[in-house]
LUMKE-241162 format. One record per residue (C-alpha): y, z, x; residue number from 1. Coordinates in Angstrom, 1 decimal. Layout:
<pts>
<pt Y="Y" Z="Z" X="X" num="NUM"/>
...
</pts>
This chain:
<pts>
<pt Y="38.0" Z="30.9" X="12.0" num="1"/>
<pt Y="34.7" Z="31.8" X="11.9" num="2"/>
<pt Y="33.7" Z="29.6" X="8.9" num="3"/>
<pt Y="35.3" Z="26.8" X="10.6" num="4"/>
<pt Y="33.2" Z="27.1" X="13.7" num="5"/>
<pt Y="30.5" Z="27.2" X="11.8" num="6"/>
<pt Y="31.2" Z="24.4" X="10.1" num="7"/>
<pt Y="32.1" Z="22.5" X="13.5" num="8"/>
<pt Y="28.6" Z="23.6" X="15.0" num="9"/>
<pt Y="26.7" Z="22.6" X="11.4" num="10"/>
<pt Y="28.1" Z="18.8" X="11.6" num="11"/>
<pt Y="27.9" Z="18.4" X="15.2" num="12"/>
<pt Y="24.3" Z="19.2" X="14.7" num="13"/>
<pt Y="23.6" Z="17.1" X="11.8" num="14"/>
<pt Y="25.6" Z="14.3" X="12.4" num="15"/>
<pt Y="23.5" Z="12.6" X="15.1" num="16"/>
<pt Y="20.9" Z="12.9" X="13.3" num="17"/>
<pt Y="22.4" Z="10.7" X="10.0" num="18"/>
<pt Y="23.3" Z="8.1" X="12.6" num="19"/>
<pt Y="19.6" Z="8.3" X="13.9" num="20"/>
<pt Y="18.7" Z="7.4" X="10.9" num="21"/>
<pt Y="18.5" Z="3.6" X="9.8" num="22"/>
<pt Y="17.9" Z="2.5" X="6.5" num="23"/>
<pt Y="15.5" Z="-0.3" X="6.0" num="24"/>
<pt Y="16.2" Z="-2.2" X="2.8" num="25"/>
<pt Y="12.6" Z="-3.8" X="1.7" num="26"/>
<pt Y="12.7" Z="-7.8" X="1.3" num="27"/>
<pt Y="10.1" Z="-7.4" X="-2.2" num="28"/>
<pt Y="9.8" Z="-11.8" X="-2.2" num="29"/>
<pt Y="8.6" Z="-11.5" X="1.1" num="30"/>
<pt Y="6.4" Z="-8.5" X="1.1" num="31"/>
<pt Y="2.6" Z="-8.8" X="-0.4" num="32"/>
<pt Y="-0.7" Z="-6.8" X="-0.7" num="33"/>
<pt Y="-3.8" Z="-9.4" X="-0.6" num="34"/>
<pt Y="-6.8" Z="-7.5" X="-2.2" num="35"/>
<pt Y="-10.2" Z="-8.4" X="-1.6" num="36"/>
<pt Y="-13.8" Z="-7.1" X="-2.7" num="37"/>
<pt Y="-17.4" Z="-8.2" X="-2.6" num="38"/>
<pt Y="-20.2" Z="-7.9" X="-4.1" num="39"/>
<pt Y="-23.7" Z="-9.5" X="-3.9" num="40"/>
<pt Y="-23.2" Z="-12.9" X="-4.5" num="41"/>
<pt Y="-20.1" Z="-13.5" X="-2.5" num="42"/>
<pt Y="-16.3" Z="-11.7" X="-3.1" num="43"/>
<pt Y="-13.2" Z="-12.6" X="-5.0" num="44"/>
<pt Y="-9.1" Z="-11.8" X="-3.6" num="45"/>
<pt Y="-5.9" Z="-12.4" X="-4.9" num="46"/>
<pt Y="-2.7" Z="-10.5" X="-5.0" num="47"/>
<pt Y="-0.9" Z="-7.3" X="-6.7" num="48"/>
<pt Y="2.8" Z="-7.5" X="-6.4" num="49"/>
<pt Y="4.8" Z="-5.3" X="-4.7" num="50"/>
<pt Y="7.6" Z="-3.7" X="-7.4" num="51"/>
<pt Y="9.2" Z="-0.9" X="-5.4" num="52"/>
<pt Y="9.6" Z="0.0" X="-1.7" num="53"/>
<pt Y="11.4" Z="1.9" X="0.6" num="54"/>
<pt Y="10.7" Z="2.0" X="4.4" num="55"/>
<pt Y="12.0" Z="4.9" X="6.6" num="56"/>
<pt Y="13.2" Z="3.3" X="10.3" num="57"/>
<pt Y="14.8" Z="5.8" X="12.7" num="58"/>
<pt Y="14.6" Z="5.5" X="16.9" num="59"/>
<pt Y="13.4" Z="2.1" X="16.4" num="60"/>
<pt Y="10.2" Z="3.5" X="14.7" num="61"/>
<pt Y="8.8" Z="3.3" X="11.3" num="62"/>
<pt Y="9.0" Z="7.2" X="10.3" num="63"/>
<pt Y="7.9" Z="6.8" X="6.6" num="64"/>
<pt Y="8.3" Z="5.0" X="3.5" num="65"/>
<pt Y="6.6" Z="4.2" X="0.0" num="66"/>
<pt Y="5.4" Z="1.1" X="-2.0" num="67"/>
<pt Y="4.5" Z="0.7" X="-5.3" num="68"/>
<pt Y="2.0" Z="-2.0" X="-6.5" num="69"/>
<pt Y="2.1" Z="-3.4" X="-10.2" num="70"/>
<pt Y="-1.1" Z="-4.0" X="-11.4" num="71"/>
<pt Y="0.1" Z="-5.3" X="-14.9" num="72"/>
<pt Y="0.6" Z="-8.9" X="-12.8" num="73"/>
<pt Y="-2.6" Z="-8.8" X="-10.2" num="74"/>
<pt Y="-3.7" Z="-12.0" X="-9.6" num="75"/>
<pt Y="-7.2" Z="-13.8" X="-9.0" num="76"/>
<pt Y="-6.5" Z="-16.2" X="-6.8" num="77"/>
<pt Y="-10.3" Z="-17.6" X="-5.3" num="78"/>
<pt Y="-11.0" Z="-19.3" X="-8.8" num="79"/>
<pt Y="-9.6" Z="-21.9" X="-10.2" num="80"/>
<pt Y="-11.2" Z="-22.3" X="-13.4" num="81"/>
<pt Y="-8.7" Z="-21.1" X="-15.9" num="82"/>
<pt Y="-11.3" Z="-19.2" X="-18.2" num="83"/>
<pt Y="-12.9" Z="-18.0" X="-14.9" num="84"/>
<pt Y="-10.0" Z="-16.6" X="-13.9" num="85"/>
<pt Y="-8.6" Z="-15.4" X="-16.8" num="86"/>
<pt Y="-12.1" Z="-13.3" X="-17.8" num="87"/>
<pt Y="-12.3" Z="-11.9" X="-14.2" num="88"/>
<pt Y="-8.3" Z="-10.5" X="-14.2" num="89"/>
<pt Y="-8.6" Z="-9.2" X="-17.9" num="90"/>
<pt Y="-11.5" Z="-7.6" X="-16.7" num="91"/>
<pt Y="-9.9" Z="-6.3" X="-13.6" num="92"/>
<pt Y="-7.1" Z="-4.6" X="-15.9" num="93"/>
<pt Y="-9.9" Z="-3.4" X="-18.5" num="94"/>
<pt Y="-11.3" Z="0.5" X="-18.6" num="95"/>
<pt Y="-14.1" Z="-0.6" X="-16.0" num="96"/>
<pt Y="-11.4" Z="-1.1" X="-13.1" num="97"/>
<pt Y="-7.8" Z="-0.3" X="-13.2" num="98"/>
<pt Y="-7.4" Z="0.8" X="-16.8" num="99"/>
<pt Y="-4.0" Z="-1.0" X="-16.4" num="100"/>
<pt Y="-3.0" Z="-0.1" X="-19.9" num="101"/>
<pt Y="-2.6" Z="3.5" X="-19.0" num="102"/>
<pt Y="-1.6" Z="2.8" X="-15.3" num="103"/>
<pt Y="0.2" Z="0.3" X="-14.5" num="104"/>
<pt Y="1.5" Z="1.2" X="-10.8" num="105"/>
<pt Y="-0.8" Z="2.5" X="-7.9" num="106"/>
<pt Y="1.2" Z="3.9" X="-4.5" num="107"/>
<pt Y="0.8" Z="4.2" X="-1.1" num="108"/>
<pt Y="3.3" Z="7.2" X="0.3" num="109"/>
<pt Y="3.4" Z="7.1" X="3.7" num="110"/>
<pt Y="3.1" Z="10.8" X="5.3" num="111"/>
<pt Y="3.1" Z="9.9" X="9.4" num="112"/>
<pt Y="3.4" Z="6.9" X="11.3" num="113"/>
<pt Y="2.0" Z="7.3" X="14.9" num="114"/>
<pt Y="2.6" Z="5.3" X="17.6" num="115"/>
<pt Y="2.8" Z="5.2" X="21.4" num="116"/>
<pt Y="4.6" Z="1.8" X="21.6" num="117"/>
<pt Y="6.3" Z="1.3" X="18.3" num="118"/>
<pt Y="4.3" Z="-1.8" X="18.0" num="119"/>
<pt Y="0.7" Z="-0.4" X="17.3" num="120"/>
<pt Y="0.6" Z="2.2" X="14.6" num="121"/>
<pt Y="-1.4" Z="4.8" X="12.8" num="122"/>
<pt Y="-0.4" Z="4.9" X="9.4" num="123"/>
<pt Y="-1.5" Z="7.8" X="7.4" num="124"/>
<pt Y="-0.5" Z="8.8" X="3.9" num="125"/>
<pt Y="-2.1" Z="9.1" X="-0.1" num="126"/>
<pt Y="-3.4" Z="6.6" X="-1.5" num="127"/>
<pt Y="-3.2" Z="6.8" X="-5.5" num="128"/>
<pt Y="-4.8" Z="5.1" X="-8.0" num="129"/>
<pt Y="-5.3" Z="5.4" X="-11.9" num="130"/>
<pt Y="-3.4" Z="8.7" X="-11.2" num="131"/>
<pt Y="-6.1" Z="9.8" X="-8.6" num="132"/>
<pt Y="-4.9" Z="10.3" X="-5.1" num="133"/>
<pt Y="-6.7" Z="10.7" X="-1.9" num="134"/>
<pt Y="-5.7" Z="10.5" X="1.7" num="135"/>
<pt Y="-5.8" Z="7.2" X="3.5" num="136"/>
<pt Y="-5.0" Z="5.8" X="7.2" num="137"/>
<pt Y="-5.4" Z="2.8" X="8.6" num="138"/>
<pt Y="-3.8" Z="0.5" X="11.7" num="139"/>
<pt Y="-1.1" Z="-1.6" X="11.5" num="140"/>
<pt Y="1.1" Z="-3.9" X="13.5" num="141"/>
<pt Y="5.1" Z="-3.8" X="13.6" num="142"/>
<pt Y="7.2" Z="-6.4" X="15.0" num="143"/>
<pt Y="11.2" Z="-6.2" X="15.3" num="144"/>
<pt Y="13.1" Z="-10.0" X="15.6" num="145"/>
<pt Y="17.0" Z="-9.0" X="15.3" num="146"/>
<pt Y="17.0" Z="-6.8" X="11.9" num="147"/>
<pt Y="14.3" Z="-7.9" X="10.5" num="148"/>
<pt Y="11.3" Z="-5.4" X="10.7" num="149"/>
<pt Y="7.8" Z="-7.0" X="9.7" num="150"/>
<pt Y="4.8" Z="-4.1" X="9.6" num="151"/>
<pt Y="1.6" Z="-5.5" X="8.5" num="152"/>
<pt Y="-2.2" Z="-3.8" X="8.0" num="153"/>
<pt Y="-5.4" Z="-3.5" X="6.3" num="154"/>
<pt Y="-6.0" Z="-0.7" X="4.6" num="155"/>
<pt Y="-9.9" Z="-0.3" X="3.4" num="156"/>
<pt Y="-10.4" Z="2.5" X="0.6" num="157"/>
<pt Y="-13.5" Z="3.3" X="-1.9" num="158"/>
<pt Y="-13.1" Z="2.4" X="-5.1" num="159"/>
<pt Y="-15.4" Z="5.1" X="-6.8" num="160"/>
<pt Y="-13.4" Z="7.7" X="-5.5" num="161"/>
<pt Y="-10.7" Z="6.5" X="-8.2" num="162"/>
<pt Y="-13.1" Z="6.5" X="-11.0" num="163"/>
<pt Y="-13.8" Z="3.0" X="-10.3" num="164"/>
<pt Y="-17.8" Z="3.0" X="-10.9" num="165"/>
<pt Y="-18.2" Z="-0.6" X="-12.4" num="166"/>
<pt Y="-21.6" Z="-2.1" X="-11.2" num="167"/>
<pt Y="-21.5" Z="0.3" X="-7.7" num="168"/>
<pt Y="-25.2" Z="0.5" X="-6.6" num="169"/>
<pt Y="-24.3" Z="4.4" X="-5.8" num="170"/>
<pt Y="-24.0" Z="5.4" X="-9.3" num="171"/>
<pt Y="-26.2" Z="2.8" X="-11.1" num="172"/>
<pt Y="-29.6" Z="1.2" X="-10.2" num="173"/>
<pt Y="-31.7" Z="-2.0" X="-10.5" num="174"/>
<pt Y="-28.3" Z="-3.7" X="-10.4" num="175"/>
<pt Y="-29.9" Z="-6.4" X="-8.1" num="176"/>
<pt Y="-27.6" Z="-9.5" X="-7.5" num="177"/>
<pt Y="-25.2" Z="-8.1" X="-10.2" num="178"/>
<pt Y="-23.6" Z="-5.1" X="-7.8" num="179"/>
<pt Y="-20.4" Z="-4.7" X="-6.5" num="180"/>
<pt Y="-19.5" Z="-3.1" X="-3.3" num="181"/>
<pt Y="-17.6" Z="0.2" X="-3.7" num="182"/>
<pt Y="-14.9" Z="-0.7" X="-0.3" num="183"/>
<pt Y="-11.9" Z="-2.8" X="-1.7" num="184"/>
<pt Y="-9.9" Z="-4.1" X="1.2" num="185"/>
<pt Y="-6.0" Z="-4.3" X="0.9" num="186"/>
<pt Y="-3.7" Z="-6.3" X="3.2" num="187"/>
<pt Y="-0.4" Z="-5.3" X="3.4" num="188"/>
<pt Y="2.8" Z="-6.7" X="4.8" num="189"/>
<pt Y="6.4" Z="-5.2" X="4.7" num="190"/>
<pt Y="9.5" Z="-7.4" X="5.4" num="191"/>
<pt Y="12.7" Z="-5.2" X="5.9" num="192"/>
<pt Y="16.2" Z="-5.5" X="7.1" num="193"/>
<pt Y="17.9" Z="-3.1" X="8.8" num="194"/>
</pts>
């Protein structure tokens, strides 16, 4: 009788939680990350596609969740010169960048989600990159229309702290009008369904 009280006490107690709990199922078609970086002479964006997400959603708050960008299909999207573009994303993927070759995915885990409103949030979690992780956090905005769940933000991070030293004026000098700035900026939005 024992054991079965227990039992009664363990699920009474776990139970609410579970139905706390909503899954958010990730709408990848609709979900983006817009990267952008300067340098000198002006900047260039374009997009890395989301492959994997998951978004946790319990009390109608964003509590955690993961995405996954593929960096085998980046894109270049502010010239429109085909060779242009072409030398510019080959060079993206080369050694001197994202040494997409030997990693092709970068992540963003999400490790807390503050907010007082569950509108304006902190985000906070690890940024990871050519297998190099470091904490990031940035702001972000969530709106809920029926079950749809729609969280975008801009997340800002330094690309030599990946190993990402190409042209960056604190590691080389006399670059002149050829550097590049070491902040890349990334914008991310997140459809989801609840």
């Amino acid at each position: 009788m024992k054991i079965i009280a227990a039992l009664i006490f363990i699920a009474s107690t776990i139970f609410p939680i579970w139905e706390l709990a909503t899954p958010a199922t990730v709408i990848i078609s609709e979900s983006q990350v817009r990267w952008e970086a300067s340098k000198v002479t002006g900047n260039h964006w374009g997009y890395v596609p989301i492959k994997n997400a998951e978004l946790d959603y319990s009390d109608e708050k964003i509590t955690g969740g993961t995405f996954d960008m593929d960096m085998v299909n980046l894109t270049v999207e502010d010239l429109t010169d085909p060779k242009s573009n072409g030398n510019l994303t080959n060079h993206l993927k080369s050694d001197d960048f994202f040494s997409v070759e030997k990693f092709n995915t970068s992540t963003f885990e999400i490790t807390e989600a503050k907010t007082s409103n569950g509108t304006d949030y902190t985000i906070s979690g690890v940024l990871t990159i050519k297998g190099i992780s470091h904490p990031a956090s940035f702001p972000a905005k969530v709106t809920v229309a029926g079950t749809t769940i729609t969280a975008v933000g801009a997340l800002t991070f330094d690309r030599t702290d990946y190993d990402i030293k190409f042209r960056s004026g604190n590691f080389f000098e006399n670059l002149g009008d050829q550097m590049i700035y070491d902040e890349v900026k990334l914008d991310v939005k997140l459809v989801a369904t609840i």
